[in-house]
N, C-alpha and C positions, 0 to 999 in steps of 0.2 A: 504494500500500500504506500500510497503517496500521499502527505497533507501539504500541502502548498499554505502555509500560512505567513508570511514574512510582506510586508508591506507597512509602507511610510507614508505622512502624510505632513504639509505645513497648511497649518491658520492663516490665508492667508487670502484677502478678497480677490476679485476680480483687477480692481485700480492696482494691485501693488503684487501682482502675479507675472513673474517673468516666463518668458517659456523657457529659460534654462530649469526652472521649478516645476513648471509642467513637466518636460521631459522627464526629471527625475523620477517625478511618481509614477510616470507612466511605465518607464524603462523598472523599477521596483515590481510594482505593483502587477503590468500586464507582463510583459517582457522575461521579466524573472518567472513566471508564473506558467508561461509558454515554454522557454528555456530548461527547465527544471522537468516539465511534465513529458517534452517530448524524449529527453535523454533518460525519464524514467518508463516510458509508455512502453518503450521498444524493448523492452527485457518481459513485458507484462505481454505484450504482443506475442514473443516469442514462447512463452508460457502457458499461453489462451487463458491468462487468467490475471485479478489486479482492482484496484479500485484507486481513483484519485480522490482527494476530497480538496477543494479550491477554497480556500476563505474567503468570501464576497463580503455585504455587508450591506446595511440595511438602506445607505447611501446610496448605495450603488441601483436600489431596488423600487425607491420612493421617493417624494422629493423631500430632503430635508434639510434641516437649516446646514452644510456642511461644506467644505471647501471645493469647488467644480471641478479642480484636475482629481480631486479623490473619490466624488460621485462618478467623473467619467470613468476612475479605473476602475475602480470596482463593478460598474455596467458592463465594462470589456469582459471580466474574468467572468460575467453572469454567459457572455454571448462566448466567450471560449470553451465554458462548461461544456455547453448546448453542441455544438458544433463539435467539438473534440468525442461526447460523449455518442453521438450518432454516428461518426467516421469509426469509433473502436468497438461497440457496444456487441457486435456481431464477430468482434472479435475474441470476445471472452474478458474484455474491461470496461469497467463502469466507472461512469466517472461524473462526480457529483458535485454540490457549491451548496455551503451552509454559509448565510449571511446573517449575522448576528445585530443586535442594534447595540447601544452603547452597552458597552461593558465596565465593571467598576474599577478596572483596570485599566493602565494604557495612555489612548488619548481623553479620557473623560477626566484624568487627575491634571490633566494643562488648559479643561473649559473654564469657564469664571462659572460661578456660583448660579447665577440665574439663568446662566443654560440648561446648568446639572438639574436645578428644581423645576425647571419648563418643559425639560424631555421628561422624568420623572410623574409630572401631573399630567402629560397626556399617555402616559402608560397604561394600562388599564389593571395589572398586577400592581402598581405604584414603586416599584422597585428595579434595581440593578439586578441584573441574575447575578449569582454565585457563579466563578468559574468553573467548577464541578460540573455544574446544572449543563454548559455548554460543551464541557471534557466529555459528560455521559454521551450528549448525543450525539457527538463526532465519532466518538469511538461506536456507538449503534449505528451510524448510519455508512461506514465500511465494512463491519461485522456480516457475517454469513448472513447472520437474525433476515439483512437489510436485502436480498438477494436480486430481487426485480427490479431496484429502483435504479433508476440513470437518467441523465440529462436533466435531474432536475434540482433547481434552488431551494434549500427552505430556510425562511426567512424565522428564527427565533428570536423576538422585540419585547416579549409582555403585553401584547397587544396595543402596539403605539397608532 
């Protein structure tokens, strides 16, 4: 199995966003994501067997308050899932994208205060998951348990 988790991001608007900035996230974020999957695909190919699991994000998925080159990467890594998971899935690998919403770790400890309490009141749990809560279902959803599922996103937010 493959998790592709490793992705950057800067706070940082539209006015004062360089594309040396864009680049970077993108080249992190999709780049790396590609890079990674296709040099691990090829041994799972050869195997007829494998599971990728992509880190998206909730950004990537909906519109929310969040920085545009990080919303746009993480829509890539939704459309690379997709795509990757239909060119391999016949081939004995499956390959999937969990996109999380904010988590209590990370970039939520560099938000100010009244973002933290404004994503929070439109949650509908009212809370940050536990990273366990996120650990369990990554690890189920490349587990045998998980076996038909591919090509597809699932978005765990608390009901934002």
């Amino acid at each position: 199995m493959l998790v592709n988790n490793a992705g950057i991001s800067q706070n940082l608007p539209l006015g004062l966003l360089e594309v040396a900035d864009f680049d970077q996230v993108m080249a992190v974020n999709v780049r790396g994501t590609y890079i990674t999957a296709r040099a691990v695909v090829r041994g799972m190919i050869r195997r007829r067997a494998g599971v990728v699991l992509n880190i998206g994000s909730l950004a990537g998925m909906r519109m929310v308050e969040a920085p545009i080159h990080y919303c746009a990467s993480k829509a890539a890594v939704v459309g690379l899932t997709e795509a990757l998971a239909k060119e391999v899935g016949r081939l004995g690998v499956r390959v999937l994208c969990l996109a999380p919403g904010l988590l209590g770790e990370g970039v939520s400890r560099s938000l100010a205060d009244y973002h933290l309490a404004d994503y929070i009141r439109h949650c509908a749990l009212g809370r940050l998951p536990e990273l366990a809560e996120i650990a369990e279902l990554a690890a189920f959803l490349v587990s045998g348990r998980n076996g038909y599922m591919n090509g597809a996103t699932v978005v765990v937010d608390g009901g934002v």
